[in-house]
C-alpha positions in Angstrom: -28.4 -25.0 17.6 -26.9 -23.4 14.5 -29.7 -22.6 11.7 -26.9 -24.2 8.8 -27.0 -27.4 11.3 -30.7 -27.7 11.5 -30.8 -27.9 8.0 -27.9 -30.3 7.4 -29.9 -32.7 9.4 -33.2 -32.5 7.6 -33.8 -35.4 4.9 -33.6 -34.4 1.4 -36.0 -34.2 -0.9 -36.3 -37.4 -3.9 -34.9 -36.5 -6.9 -34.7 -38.2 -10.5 -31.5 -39.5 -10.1 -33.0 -41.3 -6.7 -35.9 -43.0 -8.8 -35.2 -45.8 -10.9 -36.3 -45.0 -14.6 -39.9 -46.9 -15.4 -42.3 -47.6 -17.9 -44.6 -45.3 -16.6 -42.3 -42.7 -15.5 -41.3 -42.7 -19.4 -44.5 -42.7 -21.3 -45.6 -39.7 -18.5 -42.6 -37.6 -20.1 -43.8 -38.9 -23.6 -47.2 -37.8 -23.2 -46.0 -34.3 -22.0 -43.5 -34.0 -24.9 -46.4 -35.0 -27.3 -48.6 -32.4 -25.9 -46.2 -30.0 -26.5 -45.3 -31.2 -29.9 -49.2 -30.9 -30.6 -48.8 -27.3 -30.6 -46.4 -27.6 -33.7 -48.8 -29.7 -35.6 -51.2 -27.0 -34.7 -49.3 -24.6 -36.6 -48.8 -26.8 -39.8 -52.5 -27.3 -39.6 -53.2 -23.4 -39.5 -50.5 -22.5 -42.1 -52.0 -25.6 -44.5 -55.5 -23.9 -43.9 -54.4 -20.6 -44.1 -52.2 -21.1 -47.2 -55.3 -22.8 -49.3 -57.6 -19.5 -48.5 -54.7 -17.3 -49.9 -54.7 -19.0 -52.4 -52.7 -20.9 -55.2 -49.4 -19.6 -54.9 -49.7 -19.8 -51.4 -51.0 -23.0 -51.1 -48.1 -24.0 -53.1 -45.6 -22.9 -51.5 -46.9 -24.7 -48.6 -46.8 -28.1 -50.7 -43.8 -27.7 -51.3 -42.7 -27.6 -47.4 -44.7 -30.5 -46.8 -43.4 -32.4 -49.8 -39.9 -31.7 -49.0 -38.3 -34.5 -46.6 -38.1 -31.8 -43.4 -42.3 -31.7 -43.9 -42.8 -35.3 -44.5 -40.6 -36.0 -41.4 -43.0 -33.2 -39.3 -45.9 -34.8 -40.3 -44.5 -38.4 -39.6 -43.8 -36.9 -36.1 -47.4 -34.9 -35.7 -49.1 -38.2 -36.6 -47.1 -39.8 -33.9 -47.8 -37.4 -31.3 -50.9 -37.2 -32.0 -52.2 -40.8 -31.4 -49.6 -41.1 -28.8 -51.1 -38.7 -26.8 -54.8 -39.6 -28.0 -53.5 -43.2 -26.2 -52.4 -42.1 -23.3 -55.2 -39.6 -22.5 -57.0 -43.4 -22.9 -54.7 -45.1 -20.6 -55.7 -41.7 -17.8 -59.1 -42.2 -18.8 -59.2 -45.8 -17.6 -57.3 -45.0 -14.4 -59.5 -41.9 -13.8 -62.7 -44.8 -13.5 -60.4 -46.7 -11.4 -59.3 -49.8 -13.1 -55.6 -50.6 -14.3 -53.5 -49.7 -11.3 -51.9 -53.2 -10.8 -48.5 -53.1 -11.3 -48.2 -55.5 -14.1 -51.6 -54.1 -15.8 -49.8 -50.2 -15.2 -46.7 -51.5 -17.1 -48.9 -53.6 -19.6 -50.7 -50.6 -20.7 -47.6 -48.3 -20.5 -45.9 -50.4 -23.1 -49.6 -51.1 -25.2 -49.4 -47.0 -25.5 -46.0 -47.0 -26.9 -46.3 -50.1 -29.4 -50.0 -48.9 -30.4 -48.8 -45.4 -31.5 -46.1 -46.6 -33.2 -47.8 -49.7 -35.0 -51.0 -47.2 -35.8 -48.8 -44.1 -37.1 -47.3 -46.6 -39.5 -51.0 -48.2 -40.3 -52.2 -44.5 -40.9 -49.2 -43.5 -43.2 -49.5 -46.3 -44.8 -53.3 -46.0 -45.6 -52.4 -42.6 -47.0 -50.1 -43.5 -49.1 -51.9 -46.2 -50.2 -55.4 -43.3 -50.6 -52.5 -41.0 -52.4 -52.0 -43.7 -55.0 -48.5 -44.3 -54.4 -48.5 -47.7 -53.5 
């Protein structure tokens, strides 16, 4: 037997475009993206603290970023990320004690994570608005 027929007989490998796209499979690709994203909000964080022990003119210039509509829209998005990924490390937490891996109750809490993080980013953006005065 040929080697190139040996291996023209052996079954492939699944793939993504075998799987069909689900809840879970989604809010697992979230939650890695939102880790990542984490890091960027890490940064913001580091210049905002950085920037205030340099001083005023720093610190300004750094208010100005954040002010300006491609900061507020970072921020929106590190607020996001970060309770989307604070509610998924939830959702692992509750599977890691072995409870939630019924199929309705996986997809149940794969939605609850999405819906939460968006309803509580909007909840915390507006209590800081509302703390800022604006409102």
């Amino acid at each position: 037997m040929k080697p190139t027929a040996r291996l023209q007989s052996r079954p492939l490998s699944p793939h993504l475009q075998i799987y069909r796209r689900s809840m879970t499979m989604t809010m697992s690709i979230a939650h890695r993206i939102t880790g990542t994203a984490l890091y960027v909000g890490a940064l913001l964080l580091a210049w905002w603290l950085i920037a205030a022990a340099m001083g005023p003119d720093a610190y300004s210039e750094f208010k100005n970023f954040i002010g300006s509509w491609l900061g507020k829209l970072l921020l929106l998005g590190y607020t996001w990320a970060l309770i989307h990924h604070l509610l998924g490390d939830l959702r692992h937490f509750i599977w890691d004690v072995g409870r939630g891996f019924d199929p309705p109750v996986v997809n149940s809490m794969a939605r609850a994570t999405l819906i939460g993080s968006i309803l509580l980013t909007i909840l915390v953006w507006i209590a800081g608005i509302y703390a800022k005065g604006a409102m």
